[in-house]
Phi, psi and omega in degrees: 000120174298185180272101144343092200268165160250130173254118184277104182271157157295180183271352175271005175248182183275124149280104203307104191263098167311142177307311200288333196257012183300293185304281184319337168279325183089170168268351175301324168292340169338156167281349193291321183311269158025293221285318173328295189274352171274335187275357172281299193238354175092340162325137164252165186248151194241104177267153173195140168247131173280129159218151192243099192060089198333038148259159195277082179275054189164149170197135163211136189227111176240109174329106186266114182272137217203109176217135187262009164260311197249003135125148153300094124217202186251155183221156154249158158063084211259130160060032177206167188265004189179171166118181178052028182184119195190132186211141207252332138224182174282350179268350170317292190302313162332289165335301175302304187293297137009302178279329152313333177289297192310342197263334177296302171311304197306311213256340163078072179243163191275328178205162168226165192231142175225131173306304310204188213248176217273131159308328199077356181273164169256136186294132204269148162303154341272055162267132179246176180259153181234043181340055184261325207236152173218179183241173193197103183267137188225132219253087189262128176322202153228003169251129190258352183311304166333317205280324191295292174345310189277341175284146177303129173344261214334326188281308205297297250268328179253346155285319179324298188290349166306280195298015169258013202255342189083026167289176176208118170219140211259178188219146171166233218192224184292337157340296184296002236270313179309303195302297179282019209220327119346311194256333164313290181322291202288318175300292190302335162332294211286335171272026169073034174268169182237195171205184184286252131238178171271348154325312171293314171316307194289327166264002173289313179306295181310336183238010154275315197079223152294332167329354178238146164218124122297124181241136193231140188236137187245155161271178183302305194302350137115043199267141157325108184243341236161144149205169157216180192232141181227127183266140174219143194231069205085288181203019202233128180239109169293072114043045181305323177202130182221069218231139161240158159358056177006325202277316189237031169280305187306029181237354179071006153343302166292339155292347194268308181275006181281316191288321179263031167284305176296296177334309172289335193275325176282007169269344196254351166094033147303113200269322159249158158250122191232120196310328181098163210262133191222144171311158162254167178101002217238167181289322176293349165283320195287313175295340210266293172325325164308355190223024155053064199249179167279076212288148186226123178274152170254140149245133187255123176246138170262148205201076191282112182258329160222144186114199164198019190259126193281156168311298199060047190253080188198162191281357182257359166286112204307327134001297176280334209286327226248313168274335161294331189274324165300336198282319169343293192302334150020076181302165194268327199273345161291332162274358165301320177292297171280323188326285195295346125322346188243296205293340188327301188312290217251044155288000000 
């Protein structure tokens, strides 16, 4: 077996994805993300490939994240649940992970977290593990009737009455861009969260390209009920954001767009949808569970250079829990105004 070399990219070059490493790498790994979050918030980003017989086992691309409420650190998958960090054996991941210490010295950052989903291995010293968050893959027909077929009476049954409600929901692109960056903003608000600008929305469309649909949902009354932002990646279409209205959840609204969310993703030959990443045990699991998905743990591994204390940057730090209920309160165009100051932090 050679020796496993690591290549440190420039920031002008292309980061090389091996097919076997697509999925587990994500679109968080794209260079387009990478470009994404540096021309926004200024972050840089440290890309790097493990090769072996000069093919590509390993990829880890990590963010430095610089905030003066949630702390100097390196991240994968910056403002995605997971990606940007994918290997091909363990002496891959290791390497990387190696490389990952050293750059954490180098930059005297408190900590770095690398994302991707859980293995069953134990993380080699000193990373440790945090089993908080899991992602949820739901497995698409090519008939979504299958997909209906396969859900619990019950599900069916409040989706089936959703869709008579008279909703209406469109797909497009930047066409969408107000509407949806209105209905984002304000859901994330009404769940005490803070979100981005719509700049950020505007450049996301722009350096994915179709690889993105904005999606915006009206009640009958042609009133805002909804939007998501949808990624799409190899065969796999991400559920990046999927949020409805405070207004219309008792209308089974997240049963109507969730469903044509799938319906649309097996009509476009999408073989998973992966639903995004929710704490376990939380409500957004329970809702998330209902649609019969393949529940997946992420392991998020940590690599603590000062303290000996995990981040807790979630909703089970009782911290947050004190601050979603103040952002709640909120006026919404103030909070419009600090949200991309906050969220910038908690990448």
């Amino acid at each position: 077996m050679t020796e496993i070399q690591i290549r440190r990219l420039a920031p002008d070059q292309r980061l090389h994805i091996p097919d076997a490493l697509w999925f587990p790498a994500t679109f968080t790994a794209l260079d387009s993300w990478s470009q994404l979050v540096e021309k926004i918030y200024g972050y840089r980003v440290y890309r790097f490939e493990a090769v072996e017989d000069n093919e590509t086992v390993g990829i880890l691309a990590l963010t430095h994240i610089r905030h003066p409420v949630f702390g100097n650190y390196l991240a994968t998958s910056p403002f995605g649940s997971f990606g940007g960090f994918a290997f091909s054996s363990v002496n891959a991941r290791d390497a990387l992970l190696q490389e990952a210490h050293t750059l954490a010295n180098e930059l005297t950052v408190e900590y770095v977290v690398t994302r991707f989903i859980e293995d069953g291995n134990s993380p080699p010293a000193p990373w440790i593990q945090n089993p908080v968050y899991a992602t949820y893959l739901i497995d698409l027909p090519s008939d979504p009737e299958d997909l209906m077929k396969s859900l619990g009476s019950q599900h069916r049954k409040h989706t089936r009455q959703s869709l008579r409600k008279g909703f209406n929901i469109q797909f497009g692109h930047l066409d969408l861009l107000d509407e949806m960056y209105t209905a984002l903003s304000q859901s994330m608000h009404e769940l005490g969260s803070p979100y981005h600008s719509k700049k950020y929305l505007r450049e996301m469309a722009t350096l994915l390209g179709n690889q993105l649909e904005f999606v915006v949902m009206r009640a009958a009354s042609g009133a805002l009920a909804g939007s998501a932002a949808l990624v799409y990646h190899g065969d796999t279409a991400s559920n990046l954001h999927a949020n409805i209205l405070r207004a219309y959840r008792s209308e089974y609204a997240g049963e109507c767009l969730y469903w044509t969310l799938l319906e649309h993703y097996c009509k476009k030959g999408m073989r998973v949808c992966d639903m995004g990443r929710s704490l376990n045990g939380s409500g957004n699991e329970t809702f998330k569970m209902k649609w019969r998905p393949r529940k997946t743990p992420l392991a998020y591994w940590y690599n603590l250079r000062t303290g000996d204390h995990l981040p807790g940057l979630n909703q089970k730090n009782p911290k947050f829990q004190f601050a979603i209920q103040v952002w709640k309160r909120l006026p919404a165009p103030i909070a419009q105004i600090l949200g991309p100051s906050l969220i910038r932090g908690v990448a």
